[in-house]
N, C-alpha and C positions, 0 to 999 in steps of 0.2 A: 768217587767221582771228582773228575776236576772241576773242583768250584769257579774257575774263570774269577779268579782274584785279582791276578796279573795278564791286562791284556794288552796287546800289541797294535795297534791303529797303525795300516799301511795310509800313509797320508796319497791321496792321485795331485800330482803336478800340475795335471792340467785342466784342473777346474777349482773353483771358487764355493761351491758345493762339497761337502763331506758326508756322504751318508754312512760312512762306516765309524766315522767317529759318532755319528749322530748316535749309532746304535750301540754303538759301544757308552758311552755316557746311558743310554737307555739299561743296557742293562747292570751298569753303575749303581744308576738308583735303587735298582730291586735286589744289587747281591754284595753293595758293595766291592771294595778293593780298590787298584791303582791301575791308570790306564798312562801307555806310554804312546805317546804318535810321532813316528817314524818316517823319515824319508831319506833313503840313499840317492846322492845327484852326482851328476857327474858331466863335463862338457869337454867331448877329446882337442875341442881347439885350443884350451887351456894348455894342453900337456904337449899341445902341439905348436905352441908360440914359442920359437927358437933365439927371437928378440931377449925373452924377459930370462932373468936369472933365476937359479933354484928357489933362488928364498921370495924372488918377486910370484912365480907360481903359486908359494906354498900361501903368500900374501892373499893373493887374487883368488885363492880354494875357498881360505877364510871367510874373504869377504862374501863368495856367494853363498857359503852356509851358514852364515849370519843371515846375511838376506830372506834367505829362504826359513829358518828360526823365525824370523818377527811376523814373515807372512804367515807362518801357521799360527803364531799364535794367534795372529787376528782372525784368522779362523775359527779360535776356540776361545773367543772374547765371552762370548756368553757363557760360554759353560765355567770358562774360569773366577765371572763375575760372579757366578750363582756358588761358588765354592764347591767345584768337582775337581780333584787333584789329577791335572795331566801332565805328565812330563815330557817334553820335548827335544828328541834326538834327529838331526841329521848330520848326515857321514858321506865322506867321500868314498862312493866305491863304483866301480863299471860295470857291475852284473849285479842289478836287483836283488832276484831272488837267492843268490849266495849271503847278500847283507843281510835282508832279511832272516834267513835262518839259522847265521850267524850269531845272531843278536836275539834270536830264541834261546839260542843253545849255551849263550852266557848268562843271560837273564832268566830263564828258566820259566819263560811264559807259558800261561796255561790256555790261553787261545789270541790265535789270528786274527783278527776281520781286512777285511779287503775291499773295495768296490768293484764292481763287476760291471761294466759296461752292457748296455741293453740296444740290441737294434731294433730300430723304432720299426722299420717295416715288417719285421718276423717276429716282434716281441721276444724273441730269446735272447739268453746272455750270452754275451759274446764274452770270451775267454783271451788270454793273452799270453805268449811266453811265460812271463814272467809267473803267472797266475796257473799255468799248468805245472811249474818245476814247485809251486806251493804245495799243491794237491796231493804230487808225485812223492815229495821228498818232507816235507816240513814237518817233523816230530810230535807236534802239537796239533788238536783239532784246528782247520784253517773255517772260517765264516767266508763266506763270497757275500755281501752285499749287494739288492740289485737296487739299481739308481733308479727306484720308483717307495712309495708309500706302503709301508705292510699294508698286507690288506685287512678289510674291517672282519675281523672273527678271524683272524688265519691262526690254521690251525698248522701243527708240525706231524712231515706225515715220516716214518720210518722202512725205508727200505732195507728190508730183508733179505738174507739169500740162503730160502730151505731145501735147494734143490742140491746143493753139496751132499758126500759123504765125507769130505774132511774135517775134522773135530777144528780147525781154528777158526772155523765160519760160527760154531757155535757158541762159542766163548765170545768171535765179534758179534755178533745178533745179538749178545744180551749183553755187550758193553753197549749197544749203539741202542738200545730199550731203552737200558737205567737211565744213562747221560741223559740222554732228549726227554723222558716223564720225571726226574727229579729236576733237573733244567726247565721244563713246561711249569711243576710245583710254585717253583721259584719268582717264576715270569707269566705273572697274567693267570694264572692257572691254566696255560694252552694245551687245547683238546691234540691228544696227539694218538695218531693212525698209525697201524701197520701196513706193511704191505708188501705181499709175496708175486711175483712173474712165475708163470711155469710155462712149460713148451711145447707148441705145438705139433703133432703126428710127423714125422720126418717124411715127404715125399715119397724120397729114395724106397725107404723101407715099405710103404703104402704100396708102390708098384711094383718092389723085385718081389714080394711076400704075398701071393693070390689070397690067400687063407687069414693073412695079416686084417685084423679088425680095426680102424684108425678109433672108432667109438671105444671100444674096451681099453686100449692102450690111453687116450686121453682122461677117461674115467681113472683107471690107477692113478696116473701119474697127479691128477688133479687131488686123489684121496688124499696121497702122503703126503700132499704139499697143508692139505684142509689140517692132515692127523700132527702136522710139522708145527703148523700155527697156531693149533690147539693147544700143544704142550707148553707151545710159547709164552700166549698169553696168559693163561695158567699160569706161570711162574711168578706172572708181574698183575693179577687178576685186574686183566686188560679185558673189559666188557666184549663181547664176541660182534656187534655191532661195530666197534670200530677196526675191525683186522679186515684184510680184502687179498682175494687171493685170483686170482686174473690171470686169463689165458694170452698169452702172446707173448712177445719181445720186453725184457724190461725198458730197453731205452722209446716205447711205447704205450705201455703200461704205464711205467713212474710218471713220466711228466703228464699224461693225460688225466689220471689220478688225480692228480698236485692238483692241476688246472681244473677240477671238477669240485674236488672239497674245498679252493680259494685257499689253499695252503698258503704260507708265509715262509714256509724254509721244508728244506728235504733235509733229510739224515742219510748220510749215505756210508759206511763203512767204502776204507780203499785199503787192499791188502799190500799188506809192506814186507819185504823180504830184504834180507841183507846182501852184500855184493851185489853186483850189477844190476840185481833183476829188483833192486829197490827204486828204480828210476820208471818202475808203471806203475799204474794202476790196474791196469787189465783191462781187456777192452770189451769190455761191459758196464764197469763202473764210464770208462771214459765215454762210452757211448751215451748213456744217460745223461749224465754230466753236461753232455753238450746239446741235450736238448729241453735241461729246465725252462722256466720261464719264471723261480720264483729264486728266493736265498738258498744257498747249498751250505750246510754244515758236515764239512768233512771230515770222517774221525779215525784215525790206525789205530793197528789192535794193539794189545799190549805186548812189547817187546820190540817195538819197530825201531831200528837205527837207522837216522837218516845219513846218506852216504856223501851230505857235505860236511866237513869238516870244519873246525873255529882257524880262522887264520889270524896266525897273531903280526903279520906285515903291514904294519898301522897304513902306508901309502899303496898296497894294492886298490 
């Protein structure tokens, strides 16, 4: 398990609030290690002021990443007062999400966190650029942060996916177990939940097949999912009260779930592939994804290469 020794704090610019650092310092206290808080800036009128000379630019980069250095630290006044070791990195770069996982891939961090913006009229998290090529690409488990209070008793629930016949689903099912019940161990002793989607009678098939039973077909299909979960929890003798196996859509299922146990974070496996086809998720995970309402802990299975690359061009 990655112990989350070395974490990475996406610092947000534009507010005065941190709750990803807040949680990061949270789970400081309970596992130990070293926390870095991170912000790539970047302002194209700088590079675009034709006036100033190379070295007066390189002058004027300086200064706003100084600037921006003292203001986080004043961010993390208290936590540095109470003697939690943060280190503070920001860098000149134009694309987010490449620094950030740039600076995984040199440091070798063992998790992400990030804040997640919350629309106050939908309660869900709202996601961003930057925050999806995370999810997509970033080697390490990434934290989404939501800009609200864990909740009281939240528990972490784990989404499953037993409805495969591909063997890499089952090797991530039981990496996305351990991580989150040895991680729960660790932090609070948090109650943590399974939880399987399965799918419902296909229309199509219901109406071209007279003779086609949609009850018998839904009954299998829910067995092997019961017989899937079974074995699961077995493995990690996961009490049979906390596994939940649910008929419908999972980007319906998970977040309703989430929002009925008062969950505090989802577990969510995203499969990662090399070449090109490492820039998804799949559009099931993404589906869900975009309709939590609590933290999302997103974890690749083991073997995943993420397909940016370390640039060593100090001025990109």
């Amino acid at each position: 398990m990655a112990k989350y020794q070395n974490i990475l704090v996406v610092i947000d610019p534009s507010q005065n609030d941190q709750p990803a650092l807040r949680r990061a310092v949270y789970l400081n206290q309970r596992l130990g290690g070293h926390i870095t808080a991170f912000l790539p800036v970047y302002d194209f009128s700088y590079e675009m002021t034709t006036l100033l000379s190379p070295d007066e630019r390189t002058t004027m980069r300086k200064g706003v990443i100084s600037q921006r250095t003292e203001w986080i630290r004043e961010q993390a006044q208290a936590y540095l007062a109470a003697g939690v070791q943060i280190d503070i990195n920001v860098i000149w770069h134009n694309r987010p999400f490449e620094a950030i996982i740039q600076e995984v891939l040199r440091e070798k961090y063992d998790l992400v966190l990030k804040m997640a913006h919350q629309h106050d009229r939908l309660q869900a998290v709202v996601f961003t650029p930057t925050d999806w090529h995370l999810l997509r690409k970033c080697p390490c488990p990434v934290w989404m942060v939501k800009d609200q209070p864990w909740p009281e008793e939240g528990k972490a629930l784990v989404a499953v996916n037993l409805g495969s016949e591909e063997s890499h689903h089952d090797a991530l099912n039981q990496k996305l177990v351990r991580e989150a019940r040895e991680l729960a161990g660790l932090v609070n002793h948090t109650e943590v939940h399974l939880v399987s989607a399965y799918p419902v009678t296909p229309i199509n098939i219901a109406i071209e097949l007279p003779d086609f039973d949609p009850s018998v077909y839904n009954d299998a299909i829910r067995g092997q999912h019961l017989v899937a979960m079974k074995a699961l929890r077995q493995t990690f003798s996961i009490d049979e009260s906390l596994t939940h196996v649910e008929k419908g859509l999972p980007e319906e299922v998970i977040p309703d779930l989430a929002e009925h146990l008062h969950a505090g974070v989802v577990v969510l496996g995203t499969i990662g592939r090399t070449g090109l086809s490492a820039a998804f998720l799949g559009n099931t995970a993404e589906q869900v994804i975009d309709h939590l309402r609590c933290d999302l802990l997103a974890i690749k299975p083991d073997g995943f290469t993420s397909p940016v690359e370390l640039d060593d061009d100090e001025d990109d």
